[in-house]
C-alpha positions as CSV (number, residue, x, y, z in Angstrom):
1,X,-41.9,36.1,-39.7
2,X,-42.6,32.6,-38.7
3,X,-46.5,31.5,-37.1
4,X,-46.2,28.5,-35.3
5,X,-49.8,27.9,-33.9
6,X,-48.4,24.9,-31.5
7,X,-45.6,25.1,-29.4
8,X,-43.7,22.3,-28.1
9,X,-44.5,21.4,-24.4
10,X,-41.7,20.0,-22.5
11,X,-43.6,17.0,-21.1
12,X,-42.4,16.6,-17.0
13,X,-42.0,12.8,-16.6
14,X,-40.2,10.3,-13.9
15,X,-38.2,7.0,-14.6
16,X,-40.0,3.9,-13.2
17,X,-37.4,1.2,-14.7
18,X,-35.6,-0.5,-17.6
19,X,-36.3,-3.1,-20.1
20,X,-34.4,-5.9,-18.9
21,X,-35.8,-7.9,-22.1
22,X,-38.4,-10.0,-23.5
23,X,-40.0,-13.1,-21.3
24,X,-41.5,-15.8,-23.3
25,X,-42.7,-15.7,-26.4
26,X,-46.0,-13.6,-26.3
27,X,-44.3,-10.0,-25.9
28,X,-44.4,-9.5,-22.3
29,X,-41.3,-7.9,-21.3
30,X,-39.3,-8.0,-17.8
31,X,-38.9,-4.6,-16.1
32,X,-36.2,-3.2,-13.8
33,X,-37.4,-0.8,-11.4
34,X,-36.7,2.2,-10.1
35,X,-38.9,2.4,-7.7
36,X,-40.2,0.2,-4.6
37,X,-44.1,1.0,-5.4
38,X,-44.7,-0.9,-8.2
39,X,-48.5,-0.2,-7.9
40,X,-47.4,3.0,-9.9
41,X,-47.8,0.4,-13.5
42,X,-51.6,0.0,-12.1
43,X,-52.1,3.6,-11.7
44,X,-52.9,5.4,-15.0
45,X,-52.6,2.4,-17.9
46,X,-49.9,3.7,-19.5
47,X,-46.3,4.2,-19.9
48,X,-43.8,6.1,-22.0
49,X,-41.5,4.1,-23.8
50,X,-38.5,6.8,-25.8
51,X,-41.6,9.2,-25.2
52,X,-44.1,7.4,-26.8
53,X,-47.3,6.2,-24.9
54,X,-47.9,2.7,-24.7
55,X,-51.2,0.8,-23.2
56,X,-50.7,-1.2,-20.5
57,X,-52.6,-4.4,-21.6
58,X,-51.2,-6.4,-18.2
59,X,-48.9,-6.0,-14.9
60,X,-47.7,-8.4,-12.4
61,X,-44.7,-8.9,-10.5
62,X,-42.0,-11.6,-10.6
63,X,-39.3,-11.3,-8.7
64,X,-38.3,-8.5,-7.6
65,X,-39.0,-7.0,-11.5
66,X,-42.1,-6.5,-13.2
67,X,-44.0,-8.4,-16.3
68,X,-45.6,-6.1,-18.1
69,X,-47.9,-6.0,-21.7
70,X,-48.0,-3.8,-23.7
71,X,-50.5,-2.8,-26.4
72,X,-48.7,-3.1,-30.2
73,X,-46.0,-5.9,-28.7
74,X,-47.4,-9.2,-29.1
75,X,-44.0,-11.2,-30.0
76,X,-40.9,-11.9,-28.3
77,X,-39.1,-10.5,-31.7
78,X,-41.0,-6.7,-30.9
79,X,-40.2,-7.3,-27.3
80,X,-36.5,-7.4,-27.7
81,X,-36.3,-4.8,-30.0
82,X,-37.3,-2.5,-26.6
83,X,-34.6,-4.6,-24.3
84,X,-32.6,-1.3,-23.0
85,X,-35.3,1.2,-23.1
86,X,-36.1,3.5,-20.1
87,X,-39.7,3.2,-18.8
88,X,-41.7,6.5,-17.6
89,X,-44.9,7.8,-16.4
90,X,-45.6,11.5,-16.6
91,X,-45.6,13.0,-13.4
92,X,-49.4,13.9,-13.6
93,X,-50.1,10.1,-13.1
94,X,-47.7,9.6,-9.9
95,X,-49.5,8.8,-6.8
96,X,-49.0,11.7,-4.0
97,X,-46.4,10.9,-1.1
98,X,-46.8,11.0,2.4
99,X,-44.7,14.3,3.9
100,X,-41.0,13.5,4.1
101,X,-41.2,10.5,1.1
102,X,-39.6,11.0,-2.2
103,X,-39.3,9.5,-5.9
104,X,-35.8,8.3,-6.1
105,X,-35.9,10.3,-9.4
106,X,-36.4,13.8,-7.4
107,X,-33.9,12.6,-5.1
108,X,-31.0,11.7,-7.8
109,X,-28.7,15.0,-8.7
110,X,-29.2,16.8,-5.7
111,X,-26.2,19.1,-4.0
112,X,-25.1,17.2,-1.1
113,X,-23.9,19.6,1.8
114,X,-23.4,20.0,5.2
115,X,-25.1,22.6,7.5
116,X,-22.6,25.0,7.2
117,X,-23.7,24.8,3.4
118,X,-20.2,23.8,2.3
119,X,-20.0,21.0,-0.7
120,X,-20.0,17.6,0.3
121,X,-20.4,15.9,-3.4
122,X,-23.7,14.9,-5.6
123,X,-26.5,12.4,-4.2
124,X,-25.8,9.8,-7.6
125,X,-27.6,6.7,-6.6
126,X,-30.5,4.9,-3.5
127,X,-29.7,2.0,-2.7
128,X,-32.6,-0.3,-1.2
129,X,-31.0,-2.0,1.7
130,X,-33.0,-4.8,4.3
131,X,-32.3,-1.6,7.3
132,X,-32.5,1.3,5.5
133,X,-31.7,2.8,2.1
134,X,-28.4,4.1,1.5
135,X,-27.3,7.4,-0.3
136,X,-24.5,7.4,-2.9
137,X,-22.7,10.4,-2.7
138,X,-20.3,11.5,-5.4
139,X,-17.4,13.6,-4.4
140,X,-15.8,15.8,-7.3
141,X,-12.9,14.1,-7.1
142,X,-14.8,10.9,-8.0
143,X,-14.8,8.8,-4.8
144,X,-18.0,7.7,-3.8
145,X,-19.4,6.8,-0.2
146,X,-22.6,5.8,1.4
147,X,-24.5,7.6,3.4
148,X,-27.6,5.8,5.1
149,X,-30.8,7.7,4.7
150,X,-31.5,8.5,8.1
151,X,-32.6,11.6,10.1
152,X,-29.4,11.1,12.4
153,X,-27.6,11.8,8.6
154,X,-29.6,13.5,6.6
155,X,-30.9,16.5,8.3
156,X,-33.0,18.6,5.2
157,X,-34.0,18.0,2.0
158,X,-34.8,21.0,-0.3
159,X,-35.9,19.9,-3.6
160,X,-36.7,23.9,-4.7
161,X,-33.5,24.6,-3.9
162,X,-31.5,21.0,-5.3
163,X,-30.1,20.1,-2.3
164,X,-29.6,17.7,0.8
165,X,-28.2,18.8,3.8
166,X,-26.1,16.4,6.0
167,X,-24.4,15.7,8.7
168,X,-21.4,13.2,8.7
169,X,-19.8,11.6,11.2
170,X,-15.5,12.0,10.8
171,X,-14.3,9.5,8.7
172,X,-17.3,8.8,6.5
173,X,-16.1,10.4,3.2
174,X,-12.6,10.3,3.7
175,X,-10.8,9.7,0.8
């Protein structure tokens, strides 16, 4: 018989970007993001870098990216040795969304169908665009096409249920 007192709690968390690298010599590090509300660094502080909580000691942004600062990485050589690493927040620390809005995060994997509920492919990628964004949609033979995020398009989204319904004009996913 084995007594475990703790038990391991799956921690629910949501990608905000990537380590594009170190900038300048101090340990500030450049951030891709995932996300178009950057305001989300401000929020709660702190981050999770591989799953381990880092303090936010600053946050600006440059670019189209963010700067950020963490606590514990005060060089450019500790900087770079996080160039690569996925940044999160938990979930508990997102900001709520107006009705109809979405993370990309929640958005990414869903079963792409039409209303009929027949397979159209997987929802792999947003793309920001000037108009509106754009939906990637994997087929399973591979081919991708883009589907712009728009009610005339995209008719439900079910994230209970994993999927986006849609409705494509002839021509659009052709392969």
């Amino acid at each position: 018989m084995c007594l475990h007192p703790f038990k391991e709690v799956a921690m629910e968390t949501r990608r905000l970007g990537s380590i594009a690298g170190p900038i300048g010599i101090k340990g500030e590090l450049k951030v891709y993001l995932t996300t178009d509300r950057p305001e989300i660094f401000f929020r709660s502080g702190y981050v999770l870098i591989s799953g381990v909580e880092k303090k936010i000691e600053s946050a600006r942004e440059h670019k189209g990216m963010m700067v950020i600062k963490l606590s514990g990485v005060d060089d450019r050589n500790a900087a770079e040795t996080l160039k690569g690493k996925e940044v999160h927040i938990r979930v508990k620390d997102l900001p709520a969304l107006p009705p109809d809005t979405y993370y990309v995060s929640d958005l990414t994997g869903l079963l792409a169908i039409d209303p009929e509920g027949n397979e159209i492919g997987r929802l792999t990628n947003v793309i920001k665009h000037s108009a509106q964004d754009l939906y990637e949609i994997t087929k399973k033979s591979g081919k991708t096409f883009l589907v712009p995020a728009v009610e005339d398009f995209v008719r439900k989204i079910d994230l209970a249920e994993g999927t986006i319904t849609m409705s494509l004009i002839e021509g659009l996913d052709e392969e």
